[in-house]
N, C-alpha and C positions, 0 to 999 in steps of 0.2 A: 566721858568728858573729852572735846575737842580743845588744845591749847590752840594760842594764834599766836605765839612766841616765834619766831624762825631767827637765828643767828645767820650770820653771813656763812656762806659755803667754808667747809672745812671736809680735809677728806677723813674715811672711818677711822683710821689710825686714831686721827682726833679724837674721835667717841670712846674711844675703847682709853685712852689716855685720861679721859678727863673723867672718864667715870670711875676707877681706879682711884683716881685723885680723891674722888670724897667719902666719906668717911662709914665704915656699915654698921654699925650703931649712929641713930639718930644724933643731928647737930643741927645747931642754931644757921640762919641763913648767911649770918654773915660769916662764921666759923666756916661754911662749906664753900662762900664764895671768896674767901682768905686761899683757901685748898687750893682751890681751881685756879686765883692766879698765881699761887710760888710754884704750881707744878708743869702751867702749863703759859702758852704766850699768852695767855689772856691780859690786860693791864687795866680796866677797868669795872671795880664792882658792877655798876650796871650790865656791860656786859656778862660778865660771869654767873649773872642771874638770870640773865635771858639764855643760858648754856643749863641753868638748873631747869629750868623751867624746861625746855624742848627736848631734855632729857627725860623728864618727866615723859614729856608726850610720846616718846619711843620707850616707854618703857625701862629703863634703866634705872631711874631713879622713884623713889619712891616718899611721901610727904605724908608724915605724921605728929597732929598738935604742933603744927609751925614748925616741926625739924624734919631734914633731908637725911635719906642714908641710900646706899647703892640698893636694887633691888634683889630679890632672892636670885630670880629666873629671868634673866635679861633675852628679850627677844632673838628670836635664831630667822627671823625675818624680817628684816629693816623695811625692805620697803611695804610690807602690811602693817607693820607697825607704824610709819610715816600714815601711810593714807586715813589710818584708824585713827591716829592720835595726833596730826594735825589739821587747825581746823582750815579747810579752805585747797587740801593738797589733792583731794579725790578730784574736789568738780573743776581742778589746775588741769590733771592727768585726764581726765575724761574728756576734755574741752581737747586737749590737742589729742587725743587719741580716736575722736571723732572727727577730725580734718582731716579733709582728702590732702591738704599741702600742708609745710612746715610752717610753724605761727611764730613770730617774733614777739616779746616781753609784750609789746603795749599791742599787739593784737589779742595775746589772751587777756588779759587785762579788759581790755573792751570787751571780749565774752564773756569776763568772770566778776565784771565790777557789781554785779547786784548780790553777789553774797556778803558786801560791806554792809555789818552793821548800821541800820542808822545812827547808833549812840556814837559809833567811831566818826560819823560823818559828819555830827554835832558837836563833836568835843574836841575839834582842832580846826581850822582854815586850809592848811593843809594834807588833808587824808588822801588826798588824791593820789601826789606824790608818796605818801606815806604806804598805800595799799600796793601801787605798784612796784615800789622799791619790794616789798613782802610778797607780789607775786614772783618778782624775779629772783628770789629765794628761792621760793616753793618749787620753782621749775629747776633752779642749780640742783636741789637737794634730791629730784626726782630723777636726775644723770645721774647722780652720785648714789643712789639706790638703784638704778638700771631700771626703772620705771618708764623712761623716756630717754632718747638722743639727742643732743644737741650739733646741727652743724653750722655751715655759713647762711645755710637760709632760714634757720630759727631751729624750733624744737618739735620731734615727732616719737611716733609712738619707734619703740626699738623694732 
């Protein structure tokens, strides 16, 4: 199962922080997203569930009968763990990994917007902004994994 959760960039420290933070015996969602924000900067449940959730999809966390708890065996590779467990990070990485030049946010985007759902694209007026604000996750997250570079003239394979 692919998540499409993506949080704003945080560096690993973050991860390793907040997965700590919640609890290894099963808990309720909002007990776990309580956790996440007295332990860490977090300040709104929403977010703190979009941090369960992409947790989830690296591997870290685990969801059982509607409660969260940290996983046994947390990933020793982040970025296979990203590209496996989020949905839309592969054909991010593969798209600039296949240009010959570096691609800026709204050129991959324009390469990668046919992986939008249509239900995403019927179920708001604005998905457009919506998709590409989450592609420009997808690519922070894929530095921050060393899956790709970032410089001044956009993002390339390292």
């Amino acid at each position: 199962m692919k998540y499409k959760v993506v949080p704003p960039i945080r560096d690993r420290s973050f991860i390793e922080t907040a997965t700590t933070s919640l609890p290894v015996v099963p808990a309720s969602e909002a007990d776990c997203c309580g956790r996440l924000q007295a332990d860490t900067s977090i300040e709104s449940r929403d977010v703190a569930r979009q941090w369960i959730t992409f947790l989830q999809a690296l591997g870290f966390v685990t969801e059982a009968d509607g409660k969260y708890y940290q996983g046994r065996s947390p990933p020793t590779d982040l970025g296979t763990a990203f590209l496996e467990g989020v949905y839309g990070a592969q054909t991010v990485v593969e798209t600039v990994a296949d240009s010959d030049t570096p691609l800026r946010v709204g050129e991959v985007y324009e390469a990668v917007k046919a992986i939008v759902p249509q239900y995403e694209r019927s179920r708001r007026t604005d998905w457009e902004a919506v998709w590409e604000t989450r592609i420009a996750r997808l690519l922070a997250w894929a530095v921050e994994f060393e899956l790709l570079v970032s410089s001044d003239a956009g993002y390339s394979s390292p």
